[in-house]
TIVO-2410 file (N, C-alpha, C; in nm, 3 decimals):
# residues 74
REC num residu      c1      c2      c3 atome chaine
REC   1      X   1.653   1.163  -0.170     N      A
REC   1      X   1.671   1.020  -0.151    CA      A
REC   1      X   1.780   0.971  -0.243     C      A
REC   2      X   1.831   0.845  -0.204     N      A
REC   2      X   1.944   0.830  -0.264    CA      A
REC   2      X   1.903   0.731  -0.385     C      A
REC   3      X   1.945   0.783  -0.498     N      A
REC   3      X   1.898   0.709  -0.647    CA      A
REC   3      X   1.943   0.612  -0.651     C      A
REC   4      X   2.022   0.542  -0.583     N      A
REC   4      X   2.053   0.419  -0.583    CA      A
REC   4      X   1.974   0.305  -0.500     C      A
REC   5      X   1.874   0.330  -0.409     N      A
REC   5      X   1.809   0.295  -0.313    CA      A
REC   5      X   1.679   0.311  -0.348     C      A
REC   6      X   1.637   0.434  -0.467     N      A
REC   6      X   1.494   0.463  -0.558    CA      A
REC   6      X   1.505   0.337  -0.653     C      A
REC   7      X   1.612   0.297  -0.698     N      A
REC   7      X   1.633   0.220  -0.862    CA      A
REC   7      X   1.608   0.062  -0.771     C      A
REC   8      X   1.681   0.005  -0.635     N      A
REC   8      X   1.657  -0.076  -0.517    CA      A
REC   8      X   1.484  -0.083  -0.467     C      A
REC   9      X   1.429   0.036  -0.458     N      A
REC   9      X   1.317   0.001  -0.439    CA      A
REC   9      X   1.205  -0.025  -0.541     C      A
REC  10      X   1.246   0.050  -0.654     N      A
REC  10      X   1.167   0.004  -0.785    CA      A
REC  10      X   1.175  -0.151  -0.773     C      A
REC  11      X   1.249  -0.183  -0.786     N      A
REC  11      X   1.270  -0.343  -0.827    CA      A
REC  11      X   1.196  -0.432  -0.723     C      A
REC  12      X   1.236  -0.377  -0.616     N      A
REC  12      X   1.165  -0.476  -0.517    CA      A
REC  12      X   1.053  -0.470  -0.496     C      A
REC  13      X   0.942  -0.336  -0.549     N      A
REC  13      X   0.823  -0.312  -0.535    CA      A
REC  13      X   0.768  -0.431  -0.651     C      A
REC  14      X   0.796  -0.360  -0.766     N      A
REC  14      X   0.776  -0.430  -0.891    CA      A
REC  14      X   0.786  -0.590  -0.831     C      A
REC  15      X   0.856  -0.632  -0.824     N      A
REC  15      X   0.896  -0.811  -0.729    CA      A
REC  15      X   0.749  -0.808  -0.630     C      A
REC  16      X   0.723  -0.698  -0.542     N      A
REC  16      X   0.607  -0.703  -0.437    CA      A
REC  16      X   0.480  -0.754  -0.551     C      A
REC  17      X   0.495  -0.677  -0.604     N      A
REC  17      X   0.343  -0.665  -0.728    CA      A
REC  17      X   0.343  -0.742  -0.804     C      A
REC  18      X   0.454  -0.809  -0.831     N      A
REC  18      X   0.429  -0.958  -0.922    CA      A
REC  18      X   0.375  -1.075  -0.830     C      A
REC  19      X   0.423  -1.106  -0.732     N      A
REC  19      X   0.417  -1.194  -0.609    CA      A
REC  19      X   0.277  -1.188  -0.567     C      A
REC  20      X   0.224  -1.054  -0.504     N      A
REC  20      X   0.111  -1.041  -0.467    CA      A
REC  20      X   0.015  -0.926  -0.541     C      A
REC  21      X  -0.043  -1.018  -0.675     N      A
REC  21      X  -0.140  -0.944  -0.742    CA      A
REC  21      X  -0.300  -0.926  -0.701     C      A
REC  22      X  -0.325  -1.007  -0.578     N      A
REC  22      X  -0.458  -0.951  -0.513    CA      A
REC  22      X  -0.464  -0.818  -0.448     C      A
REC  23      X  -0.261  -0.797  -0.405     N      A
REC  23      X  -0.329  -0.678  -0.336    CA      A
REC  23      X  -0.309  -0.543  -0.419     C      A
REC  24      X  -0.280  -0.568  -0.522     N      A
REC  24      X  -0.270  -0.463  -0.628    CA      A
REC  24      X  -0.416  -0.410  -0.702     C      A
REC  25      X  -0.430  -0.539  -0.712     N      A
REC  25      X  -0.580  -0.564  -0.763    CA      A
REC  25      X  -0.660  -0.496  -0.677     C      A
REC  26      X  -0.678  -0.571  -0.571     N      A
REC  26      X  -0.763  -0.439  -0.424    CA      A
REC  26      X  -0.753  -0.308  -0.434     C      A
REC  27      X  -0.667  -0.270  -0.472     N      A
REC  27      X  -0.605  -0.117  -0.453    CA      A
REC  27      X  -0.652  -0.018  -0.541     C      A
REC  28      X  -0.603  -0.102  -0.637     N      A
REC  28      X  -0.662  -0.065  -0.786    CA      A
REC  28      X  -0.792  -0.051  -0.828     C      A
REC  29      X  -0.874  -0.175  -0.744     N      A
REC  29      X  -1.032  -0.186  -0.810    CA      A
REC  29      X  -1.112  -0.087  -0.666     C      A
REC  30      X  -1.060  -0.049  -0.533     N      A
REC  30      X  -1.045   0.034  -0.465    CA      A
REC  30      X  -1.039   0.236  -0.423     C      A
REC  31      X  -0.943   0.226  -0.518     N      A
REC  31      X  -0.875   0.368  -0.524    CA      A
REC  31      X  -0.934   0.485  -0.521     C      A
REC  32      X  -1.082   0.479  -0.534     N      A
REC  32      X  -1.149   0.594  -0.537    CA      A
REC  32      X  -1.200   0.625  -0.383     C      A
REC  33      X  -1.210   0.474  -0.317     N      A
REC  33      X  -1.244   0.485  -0.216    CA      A
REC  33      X  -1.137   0.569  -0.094     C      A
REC  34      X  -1.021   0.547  -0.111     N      A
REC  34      X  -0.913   0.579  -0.048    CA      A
REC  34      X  -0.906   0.797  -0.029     C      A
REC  35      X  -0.985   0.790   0.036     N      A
REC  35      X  -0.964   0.943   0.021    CA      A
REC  35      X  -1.025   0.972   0.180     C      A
REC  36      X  -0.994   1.102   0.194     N      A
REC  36      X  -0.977   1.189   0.362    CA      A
REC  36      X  -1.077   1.117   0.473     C      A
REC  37      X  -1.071   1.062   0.553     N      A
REC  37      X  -1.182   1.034   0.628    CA      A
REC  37      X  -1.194   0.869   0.617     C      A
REC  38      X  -1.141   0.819   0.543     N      A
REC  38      X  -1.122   0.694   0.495    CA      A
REC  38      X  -1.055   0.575   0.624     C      A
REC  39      X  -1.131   0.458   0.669     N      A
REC  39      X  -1.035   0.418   0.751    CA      A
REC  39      X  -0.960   0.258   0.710     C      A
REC  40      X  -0.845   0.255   0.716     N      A
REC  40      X  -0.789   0.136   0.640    CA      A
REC  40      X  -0.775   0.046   0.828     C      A
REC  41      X  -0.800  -0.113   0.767     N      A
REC  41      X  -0.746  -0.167   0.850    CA      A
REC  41      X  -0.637  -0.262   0.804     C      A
REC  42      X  -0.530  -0.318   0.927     N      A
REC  42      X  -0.413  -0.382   0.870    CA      A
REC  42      X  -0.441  -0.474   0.985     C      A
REC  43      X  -0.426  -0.638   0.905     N      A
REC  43      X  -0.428  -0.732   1.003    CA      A
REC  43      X  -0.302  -0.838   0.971     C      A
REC  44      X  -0.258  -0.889   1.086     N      A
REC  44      X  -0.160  -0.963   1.019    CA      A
REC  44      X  -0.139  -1.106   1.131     C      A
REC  45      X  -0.151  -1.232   1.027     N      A
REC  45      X  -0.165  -1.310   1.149    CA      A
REC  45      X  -0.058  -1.417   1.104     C      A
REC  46      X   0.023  -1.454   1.203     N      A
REC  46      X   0.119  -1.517   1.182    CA      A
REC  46      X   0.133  -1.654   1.158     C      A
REC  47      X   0.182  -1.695   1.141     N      A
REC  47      X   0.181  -1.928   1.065    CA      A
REC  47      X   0.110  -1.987   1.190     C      A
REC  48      X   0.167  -1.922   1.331     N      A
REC  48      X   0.141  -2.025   1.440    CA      A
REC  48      X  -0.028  -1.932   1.496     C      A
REC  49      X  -0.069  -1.875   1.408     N      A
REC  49      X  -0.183  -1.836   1.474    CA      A
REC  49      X  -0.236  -1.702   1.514     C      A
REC  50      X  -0.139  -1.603   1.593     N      A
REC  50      X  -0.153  -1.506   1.628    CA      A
REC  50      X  -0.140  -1.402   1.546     C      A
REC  51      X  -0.281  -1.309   1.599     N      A
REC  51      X  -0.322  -1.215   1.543    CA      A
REC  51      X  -0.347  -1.047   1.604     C      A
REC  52      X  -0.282  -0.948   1.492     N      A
REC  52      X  -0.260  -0.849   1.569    CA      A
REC  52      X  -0.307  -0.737   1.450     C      A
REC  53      X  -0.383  -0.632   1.483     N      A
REC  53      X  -0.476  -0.561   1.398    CA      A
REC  53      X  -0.460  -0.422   1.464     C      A
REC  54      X  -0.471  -0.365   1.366     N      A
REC  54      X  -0.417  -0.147   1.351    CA      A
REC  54      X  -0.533  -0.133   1.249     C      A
REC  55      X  -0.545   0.040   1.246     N      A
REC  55      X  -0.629   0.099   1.170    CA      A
REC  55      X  -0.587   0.238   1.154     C      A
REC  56      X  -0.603   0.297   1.066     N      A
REC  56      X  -0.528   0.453   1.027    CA      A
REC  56      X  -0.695   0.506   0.954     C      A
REC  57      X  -0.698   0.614   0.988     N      A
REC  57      X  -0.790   0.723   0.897    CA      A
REC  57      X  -0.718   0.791   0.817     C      A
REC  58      X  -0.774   0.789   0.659     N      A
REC  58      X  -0.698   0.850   0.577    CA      A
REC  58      X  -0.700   1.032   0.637     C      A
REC  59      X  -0.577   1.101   0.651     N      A
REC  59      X  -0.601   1.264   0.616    CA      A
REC  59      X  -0.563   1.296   0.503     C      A
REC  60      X  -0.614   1.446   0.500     N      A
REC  60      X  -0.544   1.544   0.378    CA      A
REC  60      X  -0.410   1.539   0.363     C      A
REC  61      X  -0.339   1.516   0.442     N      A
REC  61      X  -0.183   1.480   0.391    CA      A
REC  61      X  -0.135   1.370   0.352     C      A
REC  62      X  -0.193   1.306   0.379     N      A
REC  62      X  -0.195   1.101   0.310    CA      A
REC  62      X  -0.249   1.140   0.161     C      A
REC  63      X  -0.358   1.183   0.148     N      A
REC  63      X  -0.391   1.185   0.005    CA      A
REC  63      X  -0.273   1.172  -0.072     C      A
REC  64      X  -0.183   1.311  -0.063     N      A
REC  64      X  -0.055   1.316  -0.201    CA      A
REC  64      X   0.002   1.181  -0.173     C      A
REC  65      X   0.043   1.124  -0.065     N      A
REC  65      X   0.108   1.012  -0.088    CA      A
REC  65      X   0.058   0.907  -0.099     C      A
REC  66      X  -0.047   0.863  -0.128     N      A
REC  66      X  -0.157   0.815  -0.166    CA      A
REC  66      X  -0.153   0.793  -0.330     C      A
REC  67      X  -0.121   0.890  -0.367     N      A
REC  67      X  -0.179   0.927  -0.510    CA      A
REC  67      X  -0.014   0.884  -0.593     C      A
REC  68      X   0.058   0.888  -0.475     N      A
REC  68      X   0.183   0.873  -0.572    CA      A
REC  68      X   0.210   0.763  -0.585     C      A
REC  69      X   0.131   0.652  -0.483     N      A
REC  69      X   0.168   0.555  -0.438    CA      A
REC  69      X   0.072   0.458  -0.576     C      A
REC  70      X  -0.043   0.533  -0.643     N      A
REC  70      X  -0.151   0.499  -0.717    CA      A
REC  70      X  -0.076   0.498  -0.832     C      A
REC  71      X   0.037   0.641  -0.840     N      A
REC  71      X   0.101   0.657  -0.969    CA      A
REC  71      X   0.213   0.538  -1.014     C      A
REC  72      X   0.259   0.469  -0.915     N      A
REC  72      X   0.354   0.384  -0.887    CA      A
REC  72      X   0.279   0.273  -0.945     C      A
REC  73      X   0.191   0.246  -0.908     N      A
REC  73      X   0.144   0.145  -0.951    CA      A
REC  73      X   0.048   0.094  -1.112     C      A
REC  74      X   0.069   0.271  -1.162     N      A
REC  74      X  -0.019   0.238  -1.282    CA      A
REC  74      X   0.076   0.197  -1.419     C      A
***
């Protein structure tokens, strides 16, 4: 990856996680739960109302990125 676009996304994550500390907080007070078999849902509903909802099961290959994603954030 291009280190100039790693040093770009640091910043803007860091910016994500200042902005929105509930969902860090979730994640964080969370994290043990997040493992194989695990199912996350994502909902997202827009200003004028509408609402549109996904769900992923964690696998064994999500874990590592999972964990890096945990490391990122500690």
């Amino acid at each position: 990856m291009n280190p100039m676009a790693m040093m770009q996304f640091k910043t803007k994550f860091e910016r994500f996680c200042h902005q929105h500390p509930k969902v860090v907080a979730f994640f964080k007070g969370n994290h043990r739960e997040l493992r194989e078999g695990t199912v996350i849902e994502f909902r997202i509903t827009t200003p004028e109302g509408k609402s549109v909802a996904t769900n992923m099961r964690i696998t064994a290959d999500d874990e590592d990125t999972i964990d890096m994603i945990r490391k990122m954030l500690s």
